[in-house]
N, C-alpha and C positions, 0 to 999 in steps of 0.2 A: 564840559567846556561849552555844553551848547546848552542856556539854560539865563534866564534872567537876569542872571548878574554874576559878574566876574568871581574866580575862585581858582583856587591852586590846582596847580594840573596834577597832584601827586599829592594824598591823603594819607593821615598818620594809620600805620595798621596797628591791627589788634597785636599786644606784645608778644603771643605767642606764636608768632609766625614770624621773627627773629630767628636768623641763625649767625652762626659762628663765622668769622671769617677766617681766611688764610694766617691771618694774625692773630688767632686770639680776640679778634673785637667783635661786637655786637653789629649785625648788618641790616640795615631796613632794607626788604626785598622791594621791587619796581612794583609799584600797582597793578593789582588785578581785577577788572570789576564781575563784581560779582554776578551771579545769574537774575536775572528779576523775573518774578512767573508774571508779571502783567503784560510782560510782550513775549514770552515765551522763548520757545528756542532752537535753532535747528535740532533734527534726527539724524542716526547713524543708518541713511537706507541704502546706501549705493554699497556694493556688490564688488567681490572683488573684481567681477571680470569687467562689469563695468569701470575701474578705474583701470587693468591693462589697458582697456580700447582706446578711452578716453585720451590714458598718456602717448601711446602709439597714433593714433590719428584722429582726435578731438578738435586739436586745433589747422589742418590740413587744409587749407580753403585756396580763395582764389591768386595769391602771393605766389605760389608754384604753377598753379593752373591756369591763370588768367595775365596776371602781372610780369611773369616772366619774358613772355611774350618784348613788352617794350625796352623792359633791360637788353636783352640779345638782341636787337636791332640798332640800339644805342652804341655797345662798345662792343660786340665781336661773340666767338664763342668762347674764347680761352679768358678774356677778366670773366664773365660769365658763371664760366665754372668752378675757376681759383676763386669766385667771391663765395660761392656755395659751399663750395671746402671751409674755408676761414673762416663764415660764419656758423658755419657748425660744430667748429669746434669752439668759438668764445658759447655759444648756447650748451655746448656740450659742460662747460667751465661753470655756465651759470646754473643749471640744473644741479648737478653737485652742493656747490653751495645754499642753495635754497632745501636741496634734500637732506644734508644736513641739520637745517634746524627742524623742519617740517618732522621729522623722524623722534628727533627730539623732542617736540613739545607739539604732538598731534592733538590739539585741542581744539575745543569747537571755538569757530570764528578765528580758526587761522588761519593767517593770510600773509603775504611780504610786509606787508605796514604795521601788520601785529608784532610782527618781528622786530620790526626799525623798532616801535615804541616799548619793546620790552629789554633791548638790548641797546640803544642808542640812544633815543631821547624823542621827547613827545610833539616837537615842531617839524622834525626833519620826517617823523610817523606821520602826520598832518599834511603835510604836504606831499608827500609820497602816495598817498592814501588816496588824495582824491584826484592828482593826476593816473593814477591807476584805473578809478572812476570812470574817469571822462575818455581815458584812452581805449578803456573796454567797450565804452558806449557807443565811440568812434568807429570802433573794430565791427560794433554789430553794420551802424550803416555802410560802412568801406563793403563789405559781404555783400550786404543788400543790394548796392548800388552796383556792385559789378556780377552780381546773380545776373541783373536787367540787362545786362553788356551783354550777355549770356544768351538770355532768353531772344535777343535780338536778332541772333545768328539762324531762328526760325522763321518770326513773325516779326514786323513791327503794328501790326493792325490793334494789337490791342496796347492802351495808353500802360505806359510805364506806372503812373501810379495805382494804377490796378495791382499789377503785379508786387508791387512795394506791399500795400499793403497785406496782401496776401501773404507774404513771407513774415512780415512782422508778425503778423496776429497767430502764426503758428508756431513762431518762438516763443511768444509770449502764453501762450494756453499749452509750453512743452516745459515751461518754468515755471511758471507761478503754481500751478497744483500742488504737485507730489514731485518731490526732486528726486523719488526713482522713475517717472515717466520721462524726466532728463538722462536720467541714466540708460535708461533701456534704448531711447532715442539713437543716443549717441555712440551705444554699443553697436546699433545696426547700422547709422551712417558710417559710421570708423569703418567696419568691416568691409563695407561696400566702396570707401576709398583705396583703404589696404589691396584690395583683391585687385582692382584698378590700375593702382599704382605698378602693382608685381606685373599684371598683364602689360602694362606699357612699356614697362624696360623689357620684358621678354620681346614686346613687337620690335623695339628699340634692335635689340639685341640681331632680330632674324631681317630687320631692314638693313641692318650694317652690313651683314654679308651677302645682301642680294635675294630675299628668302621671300619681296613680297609679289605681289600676282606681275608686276612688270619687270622683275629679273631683275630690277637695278640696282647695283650695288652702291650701297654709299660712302662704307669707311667714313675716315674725315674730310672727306669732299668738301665740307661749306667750311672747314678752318682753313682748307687751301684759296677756297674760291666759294665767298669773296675775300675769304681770310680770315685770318686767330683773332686777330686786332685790329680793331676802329679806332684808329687814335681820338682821346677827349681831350676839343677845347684848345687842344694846341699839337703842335706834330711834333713824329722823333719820340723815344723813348720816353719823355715827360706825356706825351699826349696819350702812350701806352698805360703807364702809371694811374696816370688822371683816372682811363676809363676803368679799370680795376677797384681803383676807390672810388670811382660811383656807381660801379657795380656793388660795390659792398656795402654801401650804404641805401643802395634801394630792394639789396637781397636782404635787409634786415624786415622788412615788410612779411616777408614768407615764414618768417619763426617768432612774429614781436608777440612777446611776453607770453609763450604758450605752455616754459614750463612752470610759470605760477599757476596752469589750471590744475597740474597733481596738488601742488601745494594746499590749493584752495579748498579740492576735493578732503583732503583728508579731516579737515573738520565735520564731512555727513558721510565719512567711508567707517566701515567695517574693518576692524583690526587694522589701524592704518600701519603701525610699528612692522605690521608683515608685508601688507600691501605695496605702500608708497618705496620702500627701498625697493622691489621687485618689478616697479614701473619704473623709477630712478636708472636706477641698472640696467635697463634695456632700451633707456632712450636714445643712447649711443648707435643702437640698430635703426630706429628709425630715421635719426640725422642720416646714416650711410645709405640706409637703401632706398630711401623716397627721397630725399632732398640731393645728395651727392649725386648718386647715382639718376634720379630721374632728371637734373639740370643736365647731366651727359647726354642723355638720351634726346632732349630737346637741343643742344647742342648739335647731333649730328642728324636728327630728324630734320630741321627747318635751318633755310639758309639767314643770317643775319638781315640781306637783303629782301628778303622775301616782300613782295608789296600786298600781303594783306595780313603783317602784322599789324596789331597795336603799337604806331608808333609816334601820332600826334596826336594830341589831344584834344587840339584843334580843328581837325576836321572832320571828325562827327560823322563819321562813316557806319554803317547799318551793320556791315560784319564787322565791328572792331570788336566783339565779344568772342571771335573765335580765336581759340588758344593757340599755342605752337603746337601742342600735339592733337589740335585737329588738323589743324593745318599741314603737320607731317601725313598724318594717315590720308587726308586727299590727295597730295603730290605725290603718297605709293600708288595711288592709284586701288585703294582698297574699297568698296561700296559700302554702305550704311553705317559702318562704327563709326564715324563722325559722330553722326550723331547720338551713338552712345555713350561715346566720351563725354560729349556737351552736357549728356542726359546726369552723366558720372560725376562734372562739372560743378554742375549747376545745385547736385543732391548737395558736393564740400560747403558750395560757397552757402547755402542754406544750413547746412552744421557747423560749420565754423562759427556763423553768426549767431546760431544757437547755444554756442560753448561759452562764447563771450558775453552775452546777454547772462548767461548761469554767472561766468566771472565776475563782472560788474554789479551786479547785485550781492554776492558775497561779498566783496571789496568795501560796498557801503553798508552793508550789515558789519563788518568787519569794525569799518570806523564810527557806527555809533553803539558797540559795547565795550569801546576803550573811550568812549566817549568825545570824539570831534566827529560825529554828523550828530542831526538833532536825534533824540530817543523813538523817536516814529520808528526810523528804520528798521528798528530792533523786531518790527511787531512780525511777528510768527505766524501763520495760519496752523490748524491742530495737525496738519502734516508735518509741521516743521521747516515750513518755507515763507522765508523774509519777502512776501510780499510786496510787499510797500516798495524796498528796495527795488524789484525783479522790475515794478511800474515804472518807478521813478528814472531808472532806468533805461528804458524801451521807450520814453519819454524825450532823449537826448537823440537818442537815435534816430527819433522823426526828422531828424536834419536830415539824412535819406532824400526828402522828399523834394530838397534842393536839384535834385537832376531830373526833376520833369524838366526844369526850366531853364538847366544848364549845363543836360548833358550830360548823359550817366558817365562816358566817357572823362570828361571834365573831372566831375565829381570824385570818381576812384580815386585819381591821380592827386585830389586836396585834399582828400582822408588819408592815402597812402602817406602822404609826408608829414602831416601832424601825428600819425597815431608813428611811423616809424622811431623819429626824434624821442616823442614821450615812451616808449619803450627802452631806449637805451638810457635817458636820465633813470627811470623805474630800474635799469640792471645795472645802474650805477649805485643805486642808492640800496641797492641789496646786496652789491658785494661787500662793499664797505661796511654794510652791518653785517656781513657773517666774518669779516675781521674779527668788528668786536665781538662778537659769538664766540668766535676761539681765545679771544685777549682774557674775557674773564672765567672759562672753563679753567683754562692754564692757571690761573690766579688760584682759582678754588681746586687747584690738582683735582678738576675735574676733566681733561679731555677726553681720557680714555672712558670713559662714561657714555662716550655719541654711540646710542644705537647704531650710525650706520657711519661709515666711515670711508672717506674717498677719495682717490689718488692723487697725488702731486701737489699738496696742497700746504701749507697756503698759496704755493710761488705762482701755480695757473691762474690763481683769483686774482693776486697780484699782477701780471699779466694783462689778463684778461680787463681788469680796469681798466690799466694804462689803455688798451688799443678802444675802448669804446668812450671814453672822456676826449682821445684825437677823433672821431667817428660824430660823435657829439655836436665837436666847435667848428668842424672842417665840413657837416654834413654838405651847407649850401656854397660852398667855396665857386661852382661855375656862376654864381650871379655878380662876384667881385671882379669877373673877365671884364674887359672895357667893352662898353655895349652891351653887356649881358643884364643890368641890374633892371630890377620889377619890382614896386612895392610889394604887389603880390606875392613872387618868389621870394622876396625876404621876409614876409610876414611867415610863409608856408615852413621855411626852413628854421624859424627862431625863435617863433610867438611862444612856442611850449618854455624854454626856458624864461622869458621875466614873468609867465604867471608862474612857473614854479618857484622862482625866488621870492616874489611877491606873497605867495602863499608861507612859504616857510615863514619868512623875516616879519609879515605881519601876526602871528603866530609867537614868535619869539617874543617878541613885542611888547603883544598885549597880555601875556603870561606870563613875561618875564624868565621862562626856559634857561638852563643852563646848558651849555654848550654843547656839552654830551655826560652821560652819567658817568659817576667815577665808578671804575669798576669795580670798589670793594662794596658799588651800592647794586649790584645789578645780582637778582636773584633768580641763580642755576639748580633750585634745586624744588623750589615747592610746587611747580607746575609740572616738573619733571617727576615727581613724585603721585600726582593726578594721574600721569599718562603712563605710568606703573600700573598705578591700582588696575587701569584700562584694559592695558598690553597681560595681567592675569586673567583676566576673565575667555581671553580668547583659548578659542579650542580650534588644532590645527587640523582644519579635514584629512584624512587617513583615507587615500585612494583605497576602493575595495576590488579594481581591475585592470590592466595595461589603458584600458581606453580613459579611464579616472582618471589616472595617472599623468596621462599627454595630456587632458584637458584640467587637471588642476597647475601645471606646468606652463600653460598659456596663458588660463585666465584665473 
């Protein structure tokens, strides 16, 4: 697609990769493009344990650690926490679905847009594809920029772009090498979040009943006083409402798009057929015990009123990088873990950024071996790492560097909202393709075929659309209150959808694309049969002792 002169997005195959349809007819499978050894290819180096850690706390950054902070001062403790619920379970809904196909067709350069384009159709892959791009790019600076929020709550003597760059240049010399030095990275930062996380709901747990050095007990003290609810925008039960839905639309920041990082992984994982369901399947734990559970904990650690959260963005305050649970452990009256929380903090918002920077580079490696980015990206180093990609990447990212001059604070808060939006379009346009995932299994009485197979389904994916398409269109609804509108806040809240349609429909266009593939043309079987030959060669490690055993069980 990306190439001199115009051409058909779907090429005649060789005859013998025709099969049979449900009817009796002869079926042209969906294009695959083939390997090319001039730009090489990814490697299968990551490990299984590194893709546990990865799926359990890869993406873990500053959305619960940092960002939470201005939600809970906004609407109260109780939308707060029902948004942390609710959004754990549509992520819980989208995981499934993605693990799904990922399980199915674990092939290198897979990714969500690989999936649009092999099961849907190659405009709506197109455009999926590089909003994915741009949105992982975002995700690295949104990190970056509130690492700095971060580091502020120390020093401010040394210039923020110092520090910027310093974080970039370590993601990027933890990508571009050997994507097992991502791996290995990101098994230790995971670890050192997880262990984090469990200690602060435990402190959580011994502040509630009074357990810390000033006896004080808290209970739900701050849902009493200053109360559960902050009514948004308007008062009475609507303003209760309101602030619950913009709870939930800015707790979409704390999970956006972090289960497409198993997905992604499984094109340089080991055994992924074993792997990725075994990450799948327990992601459910980490929704409930870091996200459920630690929004509780911040909930009853730090009062909504507290004056030194993050609550405007406008005033450029020198602590506004401290978190709600630093801010809890001060007010126990605890000495020094502040600042190893911050320290704990500051390591997420540094892996997160590092996981999405890996993301985002897969993503455009992704889309130029289906062919919509140009063929550069493809290019490989003898490690088996899309270079070019990883750059070009880290490249967008340098938007970063927009908060020396405006305000690292500022900045989070216009990263948060465009990369939120593009996440939910990106879990929109992957539910709907693993619809059609199941529409033409069923055709080819193939469904019982899915490697891995997962509850309540279709009816949750169904669901789970409908509430993020209203989530979508309603994200900026307080800018339509009278007095409230800002070109600014409308650009923040809606710019991602017309360059997404933009993208698609010029796409459709200028290829001429049909609408979606019919599904006696969509082919469920010759990729699937790749990832056979694969899923044989694996040999399942055989614990040789109880200690093998609990650690081949974890990781």
């Amino acid at each position: 697609m990306f190439g001199s002169e115009k051409h058909p997005v779907r090429e005649p195959m060789d005859e013998s990769r025709y099969y049979t349809g449900k009817h009796g007819e002869e079926v042209e499978p969906v294009e695959v493009v083939a390997e090319d050894i001039r730009y090489g290819s990814t490697q299968r180096k990551l490990k299984s344990r590194h893709i546990q850690l990865i799926a359990l706390g890869g993406c873990i950054g500053t959305g619960l650690f940092v960002g939470s902070g201005a939600t809970l001062s906004t609407v109260g403790p109780a939308p707060f926490f029902m948004a942390f619920v609710v959004m754990s379970v549509i992520i819980w809904s989208v995981m499934n679905a993605l693990a799904e196909m990922t399980t199915y067709l674990p092939i290198q350069g897979a990714s969500a847009p690989f999936y649009v384009n092999h099961f849907f159709e190659p405009s709506l892959a197109f455009a999926a594809g590089w909003n994915y791009w741009y949105a992982y790019s975002m995700l690295v600076a949104a990190e970056v920029s509130a690492a700095s929020v971060v580091l502020q709550y120390w020093t401010t003597s040394v210039h923020v772009a110092v520090w910027i760059t310093i974080m970039l240049a370590v993601c990027i010399i933890l990508n571009v090498f050997v994507v097992s030095w991502y791996g290995e990275s990101e098994f230790w930062f995971a670890s050192i979040k997880i262990i984090a996380i469990i200690g602060l709901i435990i402190l959580g747990v011994v502040l509630f009943f009074g357990g810390g050095p000033n006896h004080d007990r808290l209970g739900f003290r701050y849902w009493q006083h200053p109360g559960a609810f902050i009514p948004y925008a308007t008062s009475g039960n609507t303003g209760k409402f309101l602030a619950f839905w913009t709870a939930l639309v800015r707790s979409g920041f704390a999970f956006i798009l972090s289960p497409e990082l198993v997905c992604i992984c499984a094109g340089e994982s080991e055994a992924p057929r074993r792997n990725i369901p075994k990450a799948a399947s327990r992601f459910i734990y980490r929704l409930s015990v870091f996200y459920i559970l630690g929004s509780l904990v911040i909930s009853i650690m730090v009062a909504s009123d507290d004056p030194l959260l993050l609550q405007a963005v406008s005033t450029g305050k020198t602590n506004a990088g401290a978190s709600p649970f630093v801010l809890g452990i001060q007010r126990a009256g605890i000495k020094g873990l502040n600042h190893v929380i911050n320290a704990v903090i500051l390591t997420s918002a540094w892996s997160a950024g590092n996981s999405f920077l890996f993301a985002g580079s897969r993503s455009l490696y992704s889309l130029a071996i289906t062919g919509q980015a140009p063929k550069i990206f493809r290019t490989c180093n003898k490690q088996g790492v899309p270079y070019v990609a990883v750059l070009f990447s880290a490249a967008l990212a340098c938007l970063v560097y927009l908060s020396v001059s405006a305000g690292s604070a500022a900045v989070f808060t216009w990263f948060l909202n465009l990369t939120t939006i593009s996440g939910f379009i990106a879990w929109i346009v992957l539910l709907t393709t693993y619809l059609r995932f199941r529409k033409a299994l069923k055709y080819n009485n193939a469904l019982h075929l899915r490697p891995y197979k997962t509850p309540l389904q279709p009816y949750s994916t169904w669901a789970t659309l409908f509430i993020l398409v209203l989530l979508t269109l309603t994200n900026g609804f307080q800018i339509f209150f009278p007095g409230k509108f800002s070109a600014a806040s409308f650009l923040a809240a809606y710019i991602t959808l017309p360059i997404f349609i933009t993208l698609y429909l010029g796409h459709k266009i200028w290829f001429r694309t049909p609408l979606m593939y019919k599904v006696s043309q969509i082919d469920v079987f010759t990729l699937k049969e790749v990832a056979d030959r694969l899923e044989e060669t694996d040999v399942k490690p055989v614990p040789r002792n109880f200690l093998e055993r609990i650690w081949f069980w974890i990781a």
